[in-house]
C-alpha positions in Angstrom: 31.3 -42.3 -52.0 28.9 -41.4 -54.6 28.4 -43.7 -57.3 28.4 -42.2 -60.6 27.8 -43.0 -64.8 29.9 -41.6 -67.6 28.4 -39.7 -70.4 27.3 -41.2 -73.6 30.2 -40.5 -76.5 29.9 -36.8 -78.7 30.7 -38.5 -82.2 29.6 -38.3 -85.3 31.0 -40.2 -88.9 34.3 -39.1 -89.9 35.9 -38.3 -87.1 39.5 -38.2 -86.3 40.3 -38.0 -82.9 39.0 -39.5 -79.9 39.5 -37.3 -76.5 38.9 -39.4 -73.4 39.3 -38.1 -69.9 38.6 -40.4 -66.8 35.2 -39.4 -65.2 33.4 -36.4 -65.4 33.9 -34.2 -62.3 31.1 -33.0 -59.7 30.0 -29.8 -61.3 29.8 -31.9 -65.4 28.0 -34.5 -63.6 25.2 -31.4 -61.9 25.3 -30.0 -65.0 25.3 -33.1 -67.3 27.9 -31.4 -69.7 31.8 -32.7 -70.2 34.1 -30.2 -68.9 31.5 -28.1 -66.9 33.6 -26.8 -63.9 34.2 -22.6 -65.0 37.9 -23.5 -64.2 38.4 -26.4 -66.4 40.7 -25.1 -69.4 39.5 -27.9 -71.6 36.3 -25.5 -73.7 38.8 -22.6 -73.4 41.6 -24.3 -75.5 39.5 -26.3 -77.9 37.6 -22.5 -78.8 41.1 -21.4 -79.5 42.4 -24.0 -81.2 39.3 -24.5 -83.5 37.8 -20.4 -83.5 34.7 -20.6 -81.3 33.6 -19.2 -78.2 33.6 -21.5 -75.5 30.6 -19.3 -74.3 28.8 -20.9 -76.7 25.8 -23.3 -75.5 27.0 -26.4 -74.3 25.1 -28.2 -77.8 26.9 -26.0 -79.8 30.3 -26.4 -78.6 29.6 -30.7 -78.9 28.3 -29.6 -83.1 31.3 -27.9 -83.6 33.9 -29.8 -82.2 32.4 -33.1 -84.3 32.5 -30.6 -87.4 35.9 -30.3 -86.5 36.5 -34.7 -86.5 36.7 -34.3 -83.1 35.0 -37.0 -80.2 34.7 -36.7 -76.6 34.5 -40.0 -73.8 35.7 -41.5 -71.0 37.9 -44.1 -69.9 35.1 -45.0 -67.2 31.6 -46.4 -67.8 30.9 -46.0 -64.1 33.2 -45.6 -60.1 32.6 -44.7 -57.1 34.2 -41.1 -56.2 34.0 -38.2 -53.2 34.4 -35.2 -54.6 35.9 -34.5 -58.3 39.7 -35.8 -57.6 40.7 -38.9 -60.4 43.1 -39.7 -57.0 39.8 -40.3 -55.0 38.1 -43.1 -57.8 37.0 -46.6 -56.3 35.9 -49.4 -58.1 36.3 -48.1 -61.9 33.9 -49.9 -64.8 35.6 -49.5 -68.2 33.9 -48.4 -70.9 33.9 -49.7 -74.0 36.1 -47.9 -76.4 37.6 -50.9 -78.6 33.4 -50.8 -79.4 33.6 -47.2 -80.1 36.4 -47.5 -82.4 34.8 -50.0 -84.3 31.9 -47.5 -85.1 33.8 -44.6 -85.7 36.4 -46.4 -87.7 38.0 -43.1 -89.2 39.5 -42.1 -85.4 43.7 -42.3 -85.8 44.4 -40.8 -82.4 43.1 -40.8 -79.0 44.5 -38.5 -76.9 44.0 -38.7 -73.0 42.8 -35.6 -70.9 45.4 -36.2 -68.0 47.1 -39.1 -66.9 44.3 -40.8 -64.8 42.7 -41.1 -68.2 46.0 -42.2 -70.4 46.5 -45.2 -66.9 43.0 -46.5 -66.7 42.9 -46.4 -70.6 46.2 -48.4 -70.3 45.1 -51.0 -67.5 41.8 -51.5 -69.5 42.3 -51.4 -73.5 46.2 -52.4 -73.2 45.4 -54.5 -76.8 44.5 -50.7 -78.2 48.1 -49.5 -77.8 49.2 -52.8 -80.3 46.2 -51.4 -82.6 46.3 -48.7 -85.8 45.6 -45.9 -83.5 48.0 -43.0 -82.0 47.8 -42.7 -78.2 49.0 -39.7 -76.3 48.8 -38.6 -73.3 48.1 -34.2 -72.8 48.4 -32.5 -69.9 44.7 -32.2 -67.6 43.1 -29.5 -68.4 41.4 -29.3 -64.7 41.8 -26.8 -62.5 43.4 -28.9 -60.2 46.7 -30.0 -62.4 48.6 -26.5 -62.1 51.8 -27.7 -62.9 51.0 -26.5 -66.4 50.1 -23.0 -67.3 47.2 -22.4 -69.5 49.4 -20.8 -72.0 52.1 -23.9 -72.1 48.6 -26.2 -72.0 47.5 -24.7 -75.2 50.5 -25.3 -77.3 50.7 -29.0 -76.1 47.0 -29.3 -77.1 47.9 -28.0 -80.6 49.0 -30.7 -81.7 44.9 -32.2 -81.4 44.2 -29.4 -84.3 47.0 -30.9 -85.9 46.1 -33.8 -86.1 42.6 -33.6 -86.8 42.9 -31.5 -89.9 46.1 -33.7 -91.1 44.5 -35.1 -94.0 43.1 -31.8 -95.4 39.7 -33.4 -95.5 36.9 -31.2 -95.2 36.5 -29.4 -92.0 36.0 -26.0 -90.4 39.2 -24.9 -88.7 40.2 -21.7 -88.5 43.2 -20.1 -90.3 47.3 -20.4 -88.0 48.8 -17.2 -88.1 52.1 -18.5 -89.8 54.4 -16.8 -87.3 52.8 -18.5 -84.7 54.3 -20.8 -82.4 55.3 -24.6 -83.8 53.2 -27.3 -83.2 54.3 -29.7 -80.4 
């Protein structure tokens, strides 16, 4: 087992929604980035949803999704894992995301990347699910959850651009086609 550290929050004032995944996997924690494995759908749908190219540098991507309102984290401050599996994690640490919230007071929704993420933020911060904010759980977008397509991934993501422009606040988001699919 390899002991491991979660990543310090992307944030910045006036966000509006908080995306928390469980651990960062073996090839984000080599390369020190959220969402680093090539397979990982995650940079893929949030270019789509919010016109950029995920092939932008990894700095870039964080600047744009926060221009956007939109925050990354983790459930987990720190486990013990072999390998990249969420099945695999020993001896989970919380992190402190009632803190976070209290900083970043404009957040309305955190949506969990994956169900390890939605049931460790559950067994951990059960008091935020009584609080002001919206929690939903979206489908993984790891390579290993393939019960989704990418395609059927991105429209239940949607509903992240959705929410984070709801207000009509200022923001850069790119223009729907209107005969597009619904939102989720």
């Amino acid at each position: 087992m390899t002991a491991l550290r979660s990543f310090p929050p992307s944030a910045a004032p006036g966000v509006r929604v908080l995306i928390l995944g469980s651990m960062p996997g073996e090839e984000s924690q080599r390369r020190q980035q959220y969402y680093a494995h090539p397979r990982n759908a995650f940079w893929g749908i949030m270019g789509e949803l919010f016109g950029f190219s995920p092939g932008l540098p990894y700095p870039e991507r964080l600047a744009h999704l926060k221009k956007c309102r939109v925050a990354l984290w983790d459930t987990l401050a720190s486990c013990e894992r072999k390998g990249s599996l969420d099945s695999d994690i020993r001896v989970p640490e919380p992190n402190d995301i009632a803190g976070l919230l209290a900083e970043y007071v404009s957040i309305t929704h955190i949506f969990c990347n994956g169900t390890a993420a939605f049931q460790f933020l559950k067994r951990y911060h059960a008091p935020l699910f009584r609080g002001k904010q919206t929690i939903l759980r979206l489908p993984s977008t790891s390579p290993a959850a393939a019960r989704f397509s990418y395609e059927e991934k991105l429209e239940m993501w949607r509903i992240v651009l959705d929410t984070a422009r709801a207000d009509g606040a200022p923001g850069i988001f790119p223009v729907r086609n209107p005969s597009g699919p619904a939102p989720v």
